[in-house]
C-alpha positions as CSV (number, residue, x, y, z in Angstrom):
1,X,25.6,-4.5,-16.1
2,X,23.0,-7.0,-15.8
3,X,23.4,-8.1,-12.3
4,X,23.8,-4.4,-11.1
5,X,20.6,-4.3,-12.6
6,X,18.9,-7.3,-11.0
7,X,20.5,-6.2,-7.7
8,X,18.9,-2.8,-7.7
9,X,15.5,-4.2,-8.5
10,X,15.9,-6.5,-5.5
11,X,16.8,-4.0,-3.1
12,X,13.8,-2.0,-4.5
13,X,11.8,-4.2,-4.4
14,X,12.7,-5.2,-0.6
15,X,12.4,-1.8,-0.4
16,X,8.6,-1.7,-0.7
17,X,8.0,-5.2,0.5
18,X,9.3,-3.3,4.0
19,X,7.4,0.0,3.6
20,X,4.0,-2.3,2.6
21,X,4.8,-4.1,6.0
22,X,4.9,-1.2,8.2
23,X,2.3,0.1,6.9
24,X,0.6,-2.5,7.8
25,X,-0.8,-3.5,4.8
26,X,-1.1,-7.2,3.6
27,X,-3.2,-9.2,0.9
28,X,-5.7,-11.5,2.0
29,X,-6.9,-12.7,-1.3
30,X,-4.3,-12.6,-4.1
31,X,-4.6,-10.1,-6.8
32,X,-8.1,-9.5,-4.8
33,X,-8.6,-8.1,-1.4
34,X,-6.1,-6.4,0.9
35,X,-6.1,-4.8,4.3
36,X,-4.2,-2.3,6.3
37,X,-3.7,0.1,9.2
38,X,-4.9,3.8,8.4
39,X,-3.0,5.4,5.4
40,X,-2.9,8.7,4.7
41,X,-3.5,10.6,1.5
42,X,0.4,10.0,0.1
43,X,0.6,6.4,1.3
44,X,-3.0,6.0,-0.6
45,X,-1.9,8.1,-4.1
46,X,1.0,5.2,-4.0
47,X,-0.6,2.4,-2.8
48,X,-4.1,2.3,-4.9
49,X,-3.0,2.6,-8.7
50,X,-0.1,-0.1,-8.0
51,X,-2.4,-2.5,-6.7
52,X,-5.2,-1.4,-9.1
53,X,-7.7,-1.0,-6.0
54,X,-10.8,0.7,-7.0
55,X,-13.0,0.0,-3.5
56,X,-12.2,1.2,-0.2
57,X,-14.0,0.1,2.7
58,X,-14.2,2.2,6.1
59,X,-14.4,-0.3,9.1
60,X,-13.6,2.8,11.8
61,X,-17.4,4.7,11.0
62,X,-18.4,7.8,10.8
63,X,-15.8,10.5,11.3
64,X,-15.3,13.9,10.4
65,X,-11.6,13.9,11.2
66,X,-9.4,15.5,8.0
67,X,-7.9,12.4,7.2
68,X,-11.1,11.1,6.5
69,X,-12.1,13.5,4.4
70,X,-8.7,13.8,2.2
């Protein structure tokens, strides 16, 4: 039971090692800062309690575009 155990955690967690990678979204200072492509509101509500990220920073600028404002 324990390796069908240890299996599926591996193949979860290569799982979300691939989804983190296409959506382009990498850590540049361990446990500190990260970076990645635009997410939307369901790849945000997953991404930002996981990695316990309280600040976003907007590089693109103004915009009134919905995605923005979700």
């Amino acid at each position: 039971m324990s390796r069908k155990l240890t299996f599926a955690a591996t193949i979860l967690i290569g799982a979300f090692a691939i989804y983190l990678i296409a959506l382009n979204f990498h850590e540049i200072e361990p446990g500190e800062v990260y970076r990645a492509g635009q997410l939307n509101k369901t790849e945000l509500s997953l991404i930002l309690p996981y990695f316990k990220i309280k600040t976003i920073v907007n590089l693109r600028g103004p915009n009134e575009a919905q995605w923005y404002k979700d």
